[in-house]
N, C-alpha and C positions, 0 to 999 in steps of 0.2 A: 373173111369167112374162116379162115383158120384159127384166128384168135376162141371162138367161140369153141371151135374143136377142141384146139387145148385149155380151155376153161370147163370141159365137161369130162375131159381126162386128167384132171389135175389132180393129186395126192391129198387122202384126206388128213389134217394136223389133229393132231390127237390134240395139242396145249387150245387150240381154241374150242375144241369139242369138250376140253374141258372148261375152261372158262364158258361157254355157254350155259353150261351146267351151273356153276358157280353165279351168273347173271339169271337165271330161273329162280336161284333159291334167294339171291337178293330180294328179289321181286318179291318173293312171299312172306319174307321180313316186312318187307314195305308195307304189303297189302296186310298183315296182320296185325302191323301196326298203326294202321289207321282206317280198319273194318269200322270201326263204329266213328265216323266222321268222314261222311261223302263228300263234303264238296271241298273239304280242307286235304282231301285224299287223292283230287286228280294234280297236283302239281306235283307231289313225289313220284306219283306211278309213272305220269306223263316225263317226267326227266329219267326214269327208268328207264321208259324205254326208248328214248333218242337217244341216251345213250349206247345200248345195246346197237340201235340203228347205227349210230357214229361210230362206233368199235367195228363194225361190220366192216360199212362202207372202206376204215383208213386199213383193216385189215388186207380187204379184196386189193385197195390201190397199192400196199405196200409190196403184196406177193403177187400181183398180176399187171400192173402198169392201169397206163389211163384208160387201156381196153376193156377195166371191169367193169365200168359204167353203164355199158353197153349192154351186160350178162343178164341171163333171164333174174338172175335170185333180186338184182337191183329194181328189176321192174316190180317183181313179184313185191318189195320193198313199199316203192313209190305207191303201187294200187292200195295194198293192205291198208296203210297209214293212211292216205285218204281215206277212203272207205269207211274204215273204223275208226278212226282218232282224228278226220278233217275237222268237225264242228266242236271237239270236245278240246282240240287244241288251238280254235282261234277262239275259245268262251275262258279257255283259262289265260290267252292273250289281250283278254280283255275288250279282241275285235267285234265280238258277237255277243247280243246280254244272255242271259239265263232265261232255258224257252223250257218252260213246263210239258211240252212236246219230245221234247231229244230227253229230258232227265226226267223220266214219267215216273221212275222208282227211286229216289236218292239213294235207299238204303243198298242199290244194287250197284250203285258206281262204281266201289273201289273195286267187284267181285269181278263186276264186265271186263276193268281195264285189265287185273288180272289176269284176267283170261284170254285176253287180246294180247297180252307179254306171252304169254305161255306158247300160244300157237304160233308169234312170230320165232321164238327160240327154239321150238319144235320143228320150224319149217327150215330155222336155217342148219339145226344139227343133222337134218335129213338129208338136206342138200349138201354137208358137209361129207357126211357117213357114202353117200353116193359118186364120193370123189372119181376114184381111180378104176376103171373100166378096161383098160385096155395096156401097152405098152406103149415106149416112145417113138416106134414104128407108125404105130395106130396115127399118132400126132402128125405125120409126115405123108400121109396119103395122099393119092392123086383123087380132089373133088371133081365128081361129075354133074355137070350141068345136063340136064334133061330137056332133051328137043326140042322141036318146033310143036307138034301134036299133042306135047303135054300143055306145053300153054293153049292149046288152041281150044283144048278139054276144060282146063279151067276153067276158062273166060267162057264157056258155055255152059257149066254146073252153076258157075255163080250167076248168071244170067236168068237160068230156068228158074233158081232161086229166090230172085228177084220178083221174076213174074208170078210166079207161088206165091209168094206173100205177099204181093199188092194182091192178086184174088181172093186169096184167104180174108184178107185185112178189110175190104169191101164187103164180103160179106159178114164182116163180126159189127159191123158200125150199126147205130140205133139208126130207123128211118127217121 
């Protein structure tokens, strides 16, 4: 539990906040240089930004050990890239054919992926600029685990919860 602590008081580095910078403006070389050819356009974009991703990841392992894998920003990482880049990066793996469904716009490809770079380097400079919160004191506190009756409360929110939405969910079904 403490790893995480100090991974949310960590110091933020100016040279990668500026190389994020520097990997933003690559990106829109990229993408301006191949706006007018979508489908020949997601292989550069796509190595764009795994790499960005990969620069990330060896950065976090480099200056925080193997406990960075763990950190919200790597999760936040793994969902984004799914989410937005799952099916566009098994089609340019050749694992998946080309679905007139997922590329309904050609003309809009390189502009989406662009902009799916943008917001991951957005998210990581954020999270970067949001380094340093506290001192090395802050790092070394005593956590407290919360009682018996906080979990008792839980396990009964999320219960009520439960119950709520199987009722709700019953009544939204067609007869």
């Amino acid at each position: 539990m403490s790893i995480f602590c100090r991974d949310a008081l960590r110091r933020a580095s100016f040279k990668y906040m500026a190389w994020l910078t520097s990997a933003g403006l690559i990106a829109g070389t990229v993408y301006l240089h191949y706006r007018g050819a979508p489908l020949s356009s997601v292989w550069p974009l796509l190595s764009v930004y795994y790499f960005i991703v990969l620069a990330h990841v060896l950065f976090r392992l480099k200056n925080y050990g193997k406990a960075a894998i763990m950190a919200p920003d790597m999760f936040f990482l793994l969902v984004y890239t799914l989410f937005h880049l799952g099916y566009v990066t098994f089609y340019a793996l050749g694992i998946v054919p080309y679905d007139d469904e997922i590329f309904m716009y050609e003309a809009a490809i390189p502009r989406s992926i662009f902009i799916i770079i943008l917001g991951l380097v957005s998210f990581l400079f954020g999270y970067e600029v949001l380094g340093l919160k506290g001192g090395r004191a802050a790092t070394q506190s005593r956590i407290k685990v919360p009682n018996q009756s906080w979990c008792v409360a839980g396990a009964a929110i999320m219960l009520a919860a439960l119950l709520i939405n199987r009722k709700f969910v019953g009544l939204w079904r067609k007869k």
